[in-house]
Backbone as a printed PyTorch tensor [residue, N CA C, xyz], in Angstrom:
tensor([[[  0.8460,  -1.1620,   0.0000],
         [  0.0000,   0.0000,   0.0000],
         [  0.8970,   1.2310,   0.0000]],

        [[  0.5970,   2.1420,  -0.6310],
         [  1.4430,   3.2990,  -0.8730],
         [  0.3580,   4.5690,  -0.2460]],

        [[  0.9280,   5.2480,   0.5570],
         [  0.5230,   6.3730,   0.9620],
         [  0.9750,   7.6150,   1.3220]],

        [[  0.2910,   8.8800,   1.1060],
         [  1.3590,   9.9990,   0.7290],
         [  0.6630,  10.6960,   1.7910]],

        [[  0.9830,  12.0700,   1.7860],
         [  0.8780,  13.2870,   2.8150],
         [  0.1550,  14.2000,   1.9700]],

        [[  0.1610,  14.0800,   0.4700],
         [ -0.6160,  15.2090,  -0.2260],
         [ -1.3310,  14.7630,  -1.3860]],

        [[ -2.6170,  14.3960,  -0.8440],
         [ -3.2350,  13.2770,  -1.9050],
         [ -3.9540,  14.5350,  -3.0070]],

        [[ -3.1550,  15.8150,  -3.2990],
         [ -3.9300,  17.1840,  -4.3960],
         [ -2.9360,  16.9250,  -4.9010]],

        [[ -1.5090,  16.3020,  -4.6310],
         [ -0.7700,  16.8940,  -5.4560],
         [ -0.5220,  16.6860,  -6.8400]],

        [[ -0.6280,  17.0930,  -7.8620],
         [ -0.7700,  16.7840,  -9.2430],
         [ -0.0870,  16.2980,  -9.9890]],

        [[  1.1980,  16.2120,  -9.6440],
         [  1.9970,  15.2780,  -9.6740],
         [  1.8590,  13.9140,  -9.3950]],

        [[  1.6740,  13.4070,  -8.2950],
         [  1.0160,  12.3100,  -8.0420],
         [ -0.1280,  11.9080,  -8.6420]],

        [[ -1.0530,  12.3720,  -8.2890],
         [ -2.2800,  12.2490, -10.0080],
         [ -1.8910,  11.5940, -11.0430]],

        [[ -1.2690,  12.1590, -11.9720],
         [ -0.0080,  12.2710, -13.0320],
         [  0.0490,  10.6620, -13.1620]],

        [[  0.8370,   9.9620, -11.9820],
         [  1.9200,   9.4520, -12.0310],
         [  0.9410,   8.4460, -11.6890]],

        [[  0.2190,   8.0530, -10.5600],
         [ -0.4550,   6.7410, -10.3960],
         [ -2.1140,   6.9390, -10.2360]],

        [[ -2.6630,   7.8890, -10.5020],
         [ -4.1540,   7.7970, -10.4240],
         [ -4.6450,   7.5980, -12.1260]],

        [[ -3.6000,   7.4080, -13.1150],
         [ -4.6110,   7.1430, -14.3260],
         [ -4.3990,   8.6400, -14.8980]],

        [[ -3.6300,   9.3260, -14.7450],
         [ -3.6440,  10.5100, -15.4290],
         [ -4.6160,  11.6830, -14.8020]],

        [[ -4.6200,  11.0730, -13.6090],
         [ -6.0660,  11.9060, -13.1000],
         [ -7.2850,  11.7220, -13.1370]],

        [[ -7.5610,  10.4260, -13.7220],
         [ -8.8620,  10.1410, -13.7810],
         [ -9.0010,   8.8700, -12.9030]],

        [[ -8.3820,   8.6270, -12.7900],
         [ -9.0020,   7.6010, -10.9780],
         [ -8.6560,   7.9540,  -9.8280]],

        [[ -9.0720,   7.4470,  -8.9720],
         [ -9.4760,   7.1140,  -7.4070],
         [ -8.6010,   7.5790,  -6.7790]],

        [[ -8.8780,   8.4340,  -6.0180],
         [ -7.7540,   8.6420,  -4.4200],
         [ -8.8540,   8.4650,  -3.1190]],

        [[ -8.5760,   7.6470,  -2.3940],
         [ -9.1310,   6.9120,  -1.1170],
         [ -8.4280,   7.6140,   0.0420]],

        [[ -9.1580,   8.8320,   0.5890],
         [ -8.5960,   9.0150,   2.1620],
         [ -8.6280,   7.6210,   3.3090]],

        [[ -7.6660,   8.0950,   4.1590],
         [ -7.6810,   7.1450,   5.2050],
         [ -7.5490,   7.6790,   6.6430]],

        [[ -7.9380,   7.4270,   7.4740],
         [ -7.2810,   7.7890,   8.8700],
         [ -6.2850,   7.1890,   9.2840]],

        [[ -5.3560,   8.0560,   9.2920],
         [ -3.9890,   7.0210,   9.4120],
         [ -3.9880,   6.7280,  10.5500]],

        [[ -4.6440,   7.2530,  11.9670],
         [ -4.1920,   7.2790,  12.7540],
         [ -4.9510,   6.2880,  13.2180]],

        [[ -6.0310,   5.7500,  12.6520],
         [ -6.7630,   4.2580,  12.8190],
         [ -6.1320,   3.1200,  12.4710]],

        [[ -5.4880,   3.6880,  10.6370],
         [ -5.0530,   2.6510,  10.3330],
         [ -3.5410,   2.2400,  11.0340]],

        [[ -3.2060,   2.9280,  11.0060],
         [ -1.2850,   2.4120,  11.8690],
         [ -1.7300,   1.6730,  13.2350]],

        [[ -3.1370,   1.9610,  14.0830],
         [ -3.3920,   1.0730,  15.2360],
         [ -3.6680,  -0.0050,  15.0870]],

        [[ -4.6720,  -0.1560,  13.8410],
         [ -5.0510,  -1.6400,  13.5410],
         [ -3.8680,  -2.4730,  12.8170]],

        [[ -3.1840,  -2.3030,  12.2670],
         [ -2.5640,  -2.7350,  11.0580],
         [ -0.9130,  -3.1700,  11.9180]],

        [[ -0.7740,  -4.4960,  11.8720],
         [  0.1860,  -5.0130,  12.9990],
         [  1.7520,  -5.5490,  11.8130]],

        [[  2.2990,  -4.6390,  11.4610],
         [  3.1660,  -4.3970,  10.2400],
         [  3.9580,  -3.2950,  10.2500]],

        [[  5.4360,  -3.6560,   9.6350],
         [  6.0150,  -2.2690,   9.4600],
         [  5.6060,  -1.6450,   8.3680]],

        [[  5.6340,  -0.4600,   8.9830],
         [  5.1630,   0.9410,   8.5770],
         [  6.1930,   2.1940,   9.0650]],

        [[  6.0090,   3.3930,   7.6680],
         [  7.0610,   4.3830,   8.0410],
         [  7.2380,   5.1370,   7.0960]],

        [[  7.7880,   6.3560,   6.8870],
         [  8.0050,   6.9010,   5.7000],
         [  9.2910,   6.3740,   5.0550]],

        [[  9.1770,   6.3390,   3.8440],
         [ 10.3360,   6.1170,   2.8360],
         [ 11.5340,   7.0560,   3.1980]],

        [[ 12.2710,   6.2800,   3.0400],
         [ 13.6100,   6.7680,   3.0820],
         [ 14.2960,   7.1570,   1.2250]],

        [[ 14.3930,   8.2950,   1.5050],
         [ 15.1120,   8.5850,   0.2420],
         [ 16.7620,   8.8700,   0.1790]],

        [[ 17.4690,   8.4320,  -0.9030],
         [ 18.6760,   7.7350,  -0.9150],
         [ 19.5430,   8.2070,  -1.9880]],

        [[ 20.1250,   8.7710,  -2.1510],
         [ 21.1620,   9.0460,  -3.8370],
         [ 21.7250,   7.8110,  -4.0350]],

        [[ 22.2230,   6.6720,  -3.2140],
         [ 22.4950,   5.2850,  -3.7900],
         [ 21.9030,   4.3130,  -2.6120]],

        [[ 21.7780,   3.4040,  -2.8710],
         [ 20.7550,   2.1190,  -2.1730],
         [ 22.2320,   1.5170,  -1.6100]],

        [[ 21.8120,   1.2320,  -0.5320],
         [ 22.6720,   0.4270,   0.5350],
         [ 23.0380,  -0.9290,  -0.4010]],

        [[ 23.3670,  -1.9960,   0.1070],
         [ 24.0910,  -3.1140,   0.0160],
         [ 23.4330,  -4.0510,   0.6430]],

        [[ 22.7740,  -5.0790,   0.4830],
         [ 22.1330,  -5.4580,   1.6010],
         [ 22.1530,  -7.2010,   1.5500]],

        [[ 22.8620,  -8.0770,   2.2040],
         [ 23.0920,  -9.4820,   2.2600],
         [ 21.8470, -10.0230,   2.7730]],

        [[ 21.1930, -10.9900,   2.2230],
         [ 20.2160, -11.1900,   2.3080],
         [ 20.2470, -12.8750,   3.3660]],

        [[ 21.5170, -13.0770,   3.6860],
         [ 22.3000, -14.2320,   4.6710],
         [ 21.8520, -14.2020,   5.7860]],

        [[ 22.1130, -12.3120,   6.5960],
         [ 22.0830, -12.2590,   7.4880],
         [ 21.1170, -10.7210,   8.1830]],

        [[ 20.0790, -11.1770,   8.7930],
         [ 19.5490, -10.3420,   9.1710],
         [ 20.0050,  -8.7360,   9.9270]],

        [[ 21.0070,  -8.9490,  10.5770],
         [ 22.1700,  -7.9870,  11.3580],
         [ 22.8120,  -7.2270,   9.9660]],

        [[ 22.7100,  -7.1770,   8.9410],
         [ 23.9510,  -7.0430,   8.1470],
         [ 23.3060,  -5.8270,   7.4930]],

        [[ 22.4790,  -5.0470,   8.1080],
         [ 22.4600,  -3.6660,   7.3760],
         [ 21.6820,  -2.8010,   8.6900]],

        [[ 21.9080,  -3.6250,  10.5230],
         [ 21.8680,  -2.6810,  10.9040],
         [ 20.2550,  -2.6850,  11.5820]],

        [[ 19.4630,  -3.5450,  11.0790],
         [ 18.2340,  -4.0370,  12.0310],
         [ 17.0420,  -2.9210,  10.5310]],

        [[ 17.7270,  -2.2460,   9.6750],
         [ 16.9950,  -1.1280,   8.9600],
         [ 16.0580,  -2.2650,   7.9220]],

        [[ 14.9560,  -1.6500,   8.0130],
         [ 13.9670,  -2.2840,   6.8860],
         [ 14.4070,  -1.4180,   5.5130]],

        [[ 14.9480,  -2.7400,   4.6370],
         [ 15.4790,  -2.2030,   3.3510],
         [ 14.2180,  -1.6690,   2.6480]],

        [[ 13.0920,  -2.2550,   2.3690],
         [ 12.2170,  -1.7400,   1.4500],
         [ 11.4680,  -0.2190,   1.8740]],

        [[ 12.2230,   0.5110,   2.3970],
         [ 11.7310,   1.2940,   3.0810],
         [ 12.4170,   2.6700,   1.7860]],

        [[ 13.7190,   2.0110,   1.5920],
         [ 14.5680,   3.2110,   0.7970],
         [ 13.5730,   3.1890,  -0.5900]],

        [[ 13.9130,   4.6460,  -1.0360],
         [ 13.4350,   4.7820,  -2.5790],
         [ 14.4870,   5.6200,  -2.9560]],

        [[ 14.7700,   5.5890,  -4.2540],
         [ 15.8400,   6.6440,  -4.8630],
         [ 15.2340,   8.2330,  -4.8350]],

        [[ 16.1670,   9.3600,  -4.6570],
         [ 16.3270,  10.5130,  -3.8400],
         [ 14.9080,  11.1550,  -5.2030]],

        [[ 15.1340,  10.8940,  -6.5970],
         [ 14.4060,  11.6800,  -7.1060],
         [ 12.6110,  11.5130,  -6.9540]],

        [[ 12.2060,  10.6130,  -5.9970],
         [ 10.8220,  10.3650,  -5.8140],
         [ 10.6530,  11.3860,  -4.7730]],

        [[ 11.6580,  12.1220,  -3.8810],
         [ 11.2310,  12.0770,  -2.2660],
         [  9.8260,  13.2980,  -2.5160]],

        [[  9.3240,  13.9300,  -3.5350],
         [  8.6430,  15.0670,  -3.5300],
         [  7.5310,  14.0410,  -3.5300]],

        [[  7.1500,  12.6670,  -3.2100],
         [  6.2790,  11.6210,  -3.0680],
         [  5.7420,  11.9610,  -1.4490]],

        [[  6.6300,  12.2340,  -0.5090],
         [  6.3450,  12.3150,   0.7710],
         [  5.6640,  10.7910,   1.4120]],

        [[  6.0890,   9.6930,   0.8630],
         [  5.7410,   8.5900,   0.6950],
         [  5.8010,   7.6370,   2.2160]],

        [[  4.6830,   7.3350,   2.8220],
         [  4.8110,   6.2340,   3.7510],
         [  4.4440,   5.0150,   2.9800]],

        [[  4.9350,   3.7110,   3.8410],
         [  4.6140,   2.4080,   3.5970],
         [  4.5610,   1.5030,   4.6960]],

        [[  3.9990,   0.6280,   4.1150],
         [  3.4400,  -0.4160,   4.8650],
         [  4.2800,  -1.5800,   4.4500]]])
């Protein structure tokens, strides 16, 4: 699930509502982060993506990798689940 901080922004529109012609679904986040028993968090934005051994859980630091996105999305303001 992908969720942002500025569901006007037109950019975003653009990019995953269909050009603007589909659906944006408010949520209460503050319901949903209580119910919802999962990591969650805003994206981390990155000019290069870590390294990440997939051997050993310790080996980047306890950090949830899918969390990073590359630096040119961050105007996404992007949380995830």
């Amino acid at each position: 699930m992908r969720l942002i901080e500025d569901a006007l922004n037109n950019v975003i529109c653009a990019h995953y509502v269909a050009n603007s012609t589909g659906i944006c679904i408010g949520f209460d986040t503050v319901e949903v982060f209580r119910n919802i028993q999962c990591s969650m968090g805003p994206a981390k934005y990155v000019d290069r993506f870590p390294i990440q051994s997939f051997l050993s859980e310790a080996s980047f630091g306890g950090v949830d990798t899918s969390f990073y996105k590359a630096m040119k999305w961050s105007y996404e303001k992007e949380f995830r689940l």
